[in-house]
C-alpha positions in Angstrom: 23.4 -9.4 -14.7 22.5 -6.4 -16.9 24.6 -3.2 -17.5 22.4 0.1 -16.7 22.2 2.7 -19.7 21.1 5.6 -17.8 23.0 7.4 -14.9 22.2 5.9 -11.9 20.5 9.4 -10.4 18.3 8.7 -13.2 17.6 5.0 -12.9 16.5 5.6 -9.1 14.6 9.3 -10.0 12.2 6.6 -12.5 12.1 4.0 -10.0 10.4 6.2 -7.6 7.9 7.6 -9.8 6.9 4.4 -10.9 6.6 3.2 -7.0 4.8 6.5 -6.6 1.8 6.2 -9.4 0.4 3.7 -6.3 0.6 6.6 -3.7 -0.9 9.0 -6.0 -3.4 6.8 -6.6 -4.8 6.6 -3.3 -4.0 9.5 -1.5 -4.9 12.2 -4.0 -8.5 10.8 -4.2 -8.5 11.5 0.1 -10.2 14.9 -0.2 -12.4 14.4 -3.2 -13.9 11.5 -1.0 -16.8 13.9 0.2 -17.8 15.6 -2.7 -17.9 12.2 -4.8 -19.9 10.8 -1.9 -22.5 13.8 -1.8 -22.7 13.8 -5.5 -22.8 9.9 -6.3 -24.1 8.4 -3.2 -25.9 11.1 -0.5 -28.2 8.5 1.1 -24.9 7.0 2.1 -22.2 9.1 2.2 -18.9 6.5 3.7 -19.2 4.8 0.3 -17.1 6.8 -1.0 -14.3 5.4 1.1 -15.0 2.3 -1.4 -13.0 4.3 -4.2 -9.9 3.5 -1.8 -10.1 0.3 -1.2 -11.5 -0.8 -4.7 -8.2 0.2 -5.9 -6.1 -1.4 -3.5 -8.2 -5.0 -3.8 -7.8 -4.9 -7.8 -4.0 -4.0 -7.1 -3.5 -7.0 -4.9 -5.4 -9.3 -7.5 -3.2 -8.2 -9.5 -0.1 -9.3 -8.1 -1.2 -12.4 -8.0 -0.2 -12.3 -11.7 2.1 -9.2 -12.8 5.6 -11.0 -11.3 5.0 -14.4 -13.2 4.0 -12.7 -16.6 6.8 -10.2 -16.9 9.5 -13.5 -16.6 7.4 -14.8 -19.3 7.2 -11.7 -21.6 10.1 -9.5 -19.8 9.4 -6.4 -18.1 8.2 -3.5 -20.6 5.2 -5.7 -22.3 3.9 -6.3 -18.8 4.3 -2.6 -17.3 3.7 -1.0 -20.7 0.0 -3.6 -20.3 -0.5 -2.8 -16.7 -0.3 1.3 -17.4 -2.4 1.2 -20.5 -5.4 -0.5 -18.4 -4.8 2.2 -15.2 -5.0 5.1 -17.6 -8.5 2.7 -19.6 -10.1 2.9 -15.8 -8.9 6.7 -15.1 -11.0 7.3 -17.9 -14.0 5.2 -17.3 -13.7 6.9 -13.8 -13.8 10.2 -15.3 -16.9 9.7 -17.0 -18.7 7.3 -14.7 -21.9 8.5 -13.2 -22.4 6.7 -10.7 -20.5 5.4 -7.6 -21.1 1.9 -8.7 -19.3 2.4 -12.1 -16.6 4.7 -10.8 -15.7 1.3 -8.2 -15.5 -0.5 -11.1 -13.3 2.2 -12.8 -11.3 1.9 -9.8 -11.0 -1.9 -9.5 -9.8 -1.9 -13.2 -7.0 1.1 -12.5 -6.1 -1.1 -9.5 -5.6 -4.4 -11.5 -3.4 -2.4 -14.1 -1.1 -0.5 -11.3 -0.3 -4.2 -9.5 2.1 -4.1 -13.5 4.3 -1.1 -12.8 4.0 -2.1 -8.8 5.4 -5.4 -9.2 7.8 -5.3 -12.0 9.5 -2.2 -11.1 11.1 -4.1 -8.1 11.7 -7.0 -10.6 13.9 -4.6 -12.6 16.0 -3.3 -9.7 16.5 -7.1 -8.9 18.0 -7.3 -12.8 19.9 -4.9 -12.3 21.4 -4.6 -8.5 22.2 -7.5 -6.2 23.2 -7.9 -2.5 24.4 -4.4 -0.8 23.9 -2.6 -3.8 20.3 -3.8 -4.3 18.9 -2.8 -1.0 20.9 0.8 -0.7 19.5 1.9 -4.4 15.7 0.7 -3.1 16.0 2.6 0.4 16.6 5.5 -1.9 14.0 5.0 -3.7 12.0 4.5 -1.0 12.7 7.7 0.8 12.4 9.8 -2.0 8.7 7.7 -2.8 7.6 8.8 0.7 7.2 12.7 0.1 4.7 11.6 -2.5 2.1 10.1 0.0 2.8 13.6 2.0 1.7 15.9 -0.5 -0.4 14.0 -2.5 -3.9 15.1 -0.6 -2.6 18.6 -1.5 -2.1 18.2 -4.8 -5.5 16.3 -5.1 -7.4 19.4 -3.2 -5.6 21.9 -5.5 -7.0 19.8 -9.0 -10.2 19.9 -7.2 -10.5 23.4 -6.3 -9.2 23.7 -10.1 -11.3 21.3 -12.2 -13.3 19.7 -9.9 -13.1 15.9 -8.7 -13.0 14.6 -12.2 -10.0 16.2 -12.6 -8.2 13.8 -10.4 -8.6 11.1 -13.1 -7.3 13.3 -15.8 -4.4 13.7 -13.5 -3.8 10.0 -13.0 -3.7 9.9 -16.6 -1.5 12.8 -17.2 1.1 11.4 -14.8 1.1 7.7 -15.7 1.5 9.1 -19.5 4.7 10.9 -18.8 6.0 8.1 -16.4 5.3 5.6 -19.8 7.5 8.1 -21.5 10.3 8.4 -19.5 10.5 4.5 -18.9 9.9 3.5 -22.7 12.7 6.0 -24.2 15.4 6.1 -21.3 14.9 2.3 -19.7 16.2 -0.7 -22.4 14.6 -4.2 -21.5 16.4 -5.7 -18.5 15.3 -9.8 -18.8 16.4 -11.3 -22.4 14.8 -13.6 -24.2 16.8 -16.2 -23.5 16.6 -15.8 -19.4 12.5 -15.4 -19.5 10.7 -18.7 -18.4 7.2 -19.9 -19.8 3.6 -18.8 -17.6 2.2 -21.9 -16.3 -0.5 -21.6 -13.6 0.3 -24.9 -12.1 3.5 -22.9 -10.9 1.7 -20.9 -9.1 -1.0 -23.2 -7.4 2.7 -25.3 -6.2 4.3 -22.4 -4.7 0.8 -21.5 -2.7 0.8 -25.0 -1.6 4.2 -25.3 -0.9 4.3 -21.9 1.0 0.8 -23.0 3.0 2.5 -25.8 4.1 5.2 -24.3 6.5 3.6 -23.0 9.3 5.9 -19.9 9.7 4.6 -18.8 6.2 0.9 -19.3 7.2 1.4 -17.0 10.8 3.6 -14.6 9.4 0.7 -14.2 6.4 -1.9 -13.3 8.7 -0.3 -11.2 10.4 1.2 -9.2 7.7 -2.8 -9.2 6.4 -3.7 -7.7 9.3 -0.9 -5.1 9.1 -2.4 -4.2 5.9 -5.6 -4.0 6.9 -4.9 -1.8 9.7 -3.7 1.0 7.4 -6.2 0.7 4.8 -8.8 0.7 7.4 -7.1 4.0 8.8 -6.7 5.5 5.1 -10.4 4.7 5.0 -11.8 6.8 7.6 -8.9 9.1 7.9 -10.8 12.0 5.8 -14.1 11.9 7.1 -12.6 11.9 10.4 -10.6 15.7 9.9 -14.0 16.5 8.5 -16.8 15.4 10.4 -15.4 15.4 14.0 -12.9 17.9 14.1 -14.4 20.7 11.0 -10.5 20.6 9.6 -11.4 19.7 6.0 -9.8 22.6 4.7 -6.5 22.1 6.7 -6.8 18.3 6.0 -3.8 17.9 2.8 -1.4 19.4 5.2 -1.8 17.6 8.3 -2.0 14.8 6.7 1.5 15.6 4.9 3.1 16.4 8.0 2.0 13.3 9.7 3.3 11.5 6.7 6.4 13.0 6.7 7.0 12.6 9.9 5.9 8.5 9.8 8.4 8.0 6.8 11.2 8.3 9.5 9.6 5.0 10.9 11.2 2.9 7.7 15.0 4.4 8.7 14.5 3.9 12.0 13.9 0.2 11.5 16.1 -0.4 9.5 18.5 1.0 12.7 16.9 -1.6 15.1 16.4 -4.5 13.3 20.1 -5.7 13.2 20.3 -5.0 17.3 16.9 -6.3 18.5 15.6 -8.6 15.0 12.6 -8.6 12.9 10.0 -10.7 14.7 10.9 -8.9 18.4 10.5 -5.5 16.5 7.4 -6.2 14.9 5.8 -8.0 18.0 6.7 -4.9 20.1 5.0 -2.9 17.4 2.0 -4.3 17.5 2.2 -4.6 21.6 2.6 -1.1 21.5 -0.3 -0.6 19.1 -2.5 -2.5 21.1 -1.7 -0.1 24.2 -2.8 3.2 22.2 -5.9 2.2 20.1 -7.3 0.9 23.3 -6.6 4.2 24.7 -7.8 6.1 21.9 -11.5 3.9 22.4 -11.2 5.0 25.6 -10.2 9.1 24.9 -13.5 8.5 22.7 -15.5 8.7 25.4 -14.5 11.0 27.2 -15.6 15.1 27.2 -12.0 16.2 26.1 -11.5 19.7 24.7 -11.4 19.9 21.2 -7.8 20.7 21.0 -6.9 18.3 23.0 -9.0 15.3 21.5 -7.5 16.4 18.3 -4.1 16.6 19.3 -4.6 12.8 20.8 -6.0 12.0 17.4 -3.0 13.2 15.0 -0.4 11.1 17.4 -2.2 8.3 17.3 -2.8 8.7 13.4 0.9 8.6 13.5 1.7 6.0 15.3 -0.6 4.0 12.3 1.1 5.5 9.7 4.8 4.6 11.5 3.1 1.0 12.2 3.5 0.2 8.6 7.3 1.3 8.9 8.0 -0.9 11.5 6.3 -3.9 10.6 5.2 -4.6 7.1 8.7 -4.8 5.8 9.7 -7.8 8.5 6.5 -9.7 8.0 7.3 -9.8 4.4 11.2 -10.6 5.0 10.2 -13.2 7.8 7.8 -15.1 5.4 10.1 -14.7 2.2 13.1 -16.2 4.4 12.3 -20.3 3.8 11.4 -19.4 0.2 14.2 -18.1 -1.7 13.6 -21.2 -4.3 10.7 -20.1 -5.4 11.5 -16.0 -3.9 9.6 -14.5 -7.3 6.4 -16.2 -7.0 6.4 -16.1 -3.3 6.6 -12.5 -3.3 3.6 -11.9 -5.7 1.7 -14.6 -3.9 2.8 -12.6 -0.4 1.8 -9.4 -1.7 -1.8 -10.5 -3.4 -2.9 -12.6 -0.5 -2.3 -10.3 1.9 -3.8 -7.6 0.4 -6.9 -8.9 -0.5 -7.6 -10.5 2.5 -6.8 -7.1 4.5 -9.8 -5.5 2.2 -12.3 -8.0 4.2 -11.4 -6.4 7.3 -11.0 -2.7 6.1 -13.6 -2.1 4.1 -16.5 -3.1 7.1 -14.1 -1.3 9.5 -14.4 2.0 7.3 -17.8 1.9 6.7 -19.0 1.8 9.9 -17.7 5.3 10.6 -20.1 7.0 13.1 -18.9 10.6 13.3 -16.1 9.9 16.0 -12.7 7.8 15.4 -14.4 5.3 17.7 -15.2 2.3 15.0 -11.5 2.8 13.4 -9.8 2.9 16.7 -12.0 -0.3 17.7 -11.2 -2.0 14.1 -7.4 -1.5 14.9 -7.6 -2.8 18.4 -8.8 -5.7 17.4 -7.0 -6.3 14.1 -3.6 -5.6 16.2 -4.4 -7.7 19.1 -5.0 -10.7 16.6 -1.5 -9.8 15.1 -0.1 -10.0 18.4 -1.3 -13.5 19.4 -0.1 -14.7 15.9 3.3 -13.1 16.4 3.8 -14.6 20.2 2.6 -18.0 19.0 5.3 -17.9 16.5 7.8 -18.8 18.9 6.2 -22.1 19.2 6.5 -22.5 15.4 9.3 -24.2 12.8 11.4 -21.4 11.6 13.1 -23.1 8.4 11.8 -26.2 6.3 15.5 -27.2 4.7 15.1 -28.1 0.9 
């Protein structure tokens, strides 16, 4: 294992920038969503929600590649690689005129952001093992998590600023000084001598191998659906403040407290997973889920007051938010725990599949937004009750194939 150069306050400080580029990403584009949408696209104003999830499907492409490629050429190439094309479709974004081109823009900064994404945890894993490992990413994990909370109000602040263009100057701004910090302070942590050649054929026999044991295959879907469920959420989650409740304005900071107050749902399972385990958690989870969407269809149609409706709305946006907490981390634990022989491509196979696939059921799920939370609430009821039926049949399922 590799000796760290930098203090370890350091190491962990870089870490979570890196992890936090992703968050930025997405949730400082939230409130230029309607502006971009009335200037690029006003006969159709929720495909603007597409600059999310653009992003997000090029990321999970992606990641299909970024693990594999960094053993073969060790970490900096691939990250330094993956940054340079983020900041190439910030700026094609910036000076895109038209939606269709800035979704390209955004496909392009999402395929270079899986680099950074991917290899980031590879270097912790070069680094740190066991005990060590998983304390130094909680940290970074908890310190990531105030990024998604104030991101929105960072974006609205660049917007009242510069505009919505200036967003992209910001993503390029931030990834630039992130480069800088990682190329001068971090030394290459895989040697030459421990990389192993890219061969494709790898990959197709680990995606085989891993379709092959039925626990892998459930836990997959399931984990897709997870993903889908907050993307589909992220989605909407603008318009919603906006066009139902006239809270555009106080948007950045709701949605930071909300966020704030979900990022508790990561400690918290970490608390209950050793006393109750990771596939009666995350079935409870989605139980649970089930229970509220289908009661937030049904607070849909009713005449509510206004504060009360929207009070309803921001617990249940919660409870979406602390979904991903509770669950996202097992499903990917679960699946990874009969694949530790193959645990690097499994993970960027996890990670791409999953997230690509949950784009076929967000996007639809977003874009039907009618005025009213209705078509999100109905997209997650349905998404979560299909995660539940998964998770209960995977009692009936192989746990382990022994190699």
């Amino acid at each position: 294992m590799n000796t760290l150069k930098m203090s370890k306050p350091e190491f962990i400080g870089l870490m979570a920038m890196i992890f936090a580029m992703t968050a930025f990403s997405i949730d400082a584009m939230l409130p230029a969503l309607p502006t971009i949408g009335q200037e690029l696209s006003p006969d159709n104003i929720n495909a603007a929600q597409l600059i999310l999830t653009s992003f997000v499907l090029g990321m999970g492409i992606g990641t299909f590649f970024t693990g594999p490629l960094s053993d073969s050429f060790g970490r900096k190439p691939v990250i330094y690689a993956g940054i340079a094309l983020y900041m190439v479709g910030a700026m094609l974004a910036w000076a895109a005129q038209t939606l269709e081109l800035v979704l390209a823009a955004r496909l392009v900064q999402g395929l270079g952001i899986a680099g950074p994404r991917i290899v980031s945890i590879a270097i912790i894993r070069d680094l740190f093992e066991g005990r060590q490992m998983a304390k130094l990413v909680s940290t970074v994990m908890m310190i990531f998590t105030l990024v998604p909370a104030i991101a929105p109000l960072i974006g609205a602040g660049i917007i009242a600023l510069t505009g919505w263009r200036g967003i992209f100057a910001a993503f390029i701004i931030f990834a630039f000084l992130v480069t800088c910090w990682f190329g001068f302070r971090l030394e290459e942590t895989l040697p030459k001598a421990k990389r192993r050649p890219f061969e494709a054929a790898k990959l197709w026999s680990a995606l085989s191998e891993m379709l092959s044991l039925s626990v892998v295959r459930t836990v997959l879907l399931v984990q897709t659906f997870c993903f889908a469920v907050l993307f589909a959420a992220l989605s909407s989650i603008q318009q919603i403040y906006d066009v139902t409740f006239d809270r555009a304005d106080s948007f950045p900071l709701w949605f930071g407290f909300v966020a704030i107050l979900a990022g508790s749902a990561s400690i918290l399972n970490a608390v209950l997973v050793v006393r109750l385990g990771m596939q009666f958690l995350t079935t409870i989870t989605l139980a649970v889920q089930v229970a509220l969407s289908g009661s937030m269809i049904l607070l849909t149609m009713l005449p509510l007051p206004d504060g009360v409706y929207f009070g309803l709305f921001v617990f249940w946006q919660f409870s979406l938010f602390s979904m991903a907490g509770l669950t996202l981390g097992n499903l990917n634990a679960m699946a990874m725990e009969p694949l530790g022989h193959i645990a690097g491509l499994a993970a960027s196979i996890l990670g791409g599949t999953s997230t690509v696939f949950a784009m076929a059921f967000a996007i639809p799920i977003g874009l039907a937004f009618d005025g009213t939370p209705r078509p999100a609430a109905i997209g997650v009821f349905v998404l979560t009750v299909m995660g539940l039926v998964f998770m209960l049949r995977l009692d009936r399922t192989p746990r382990r194939r022994r190699h």
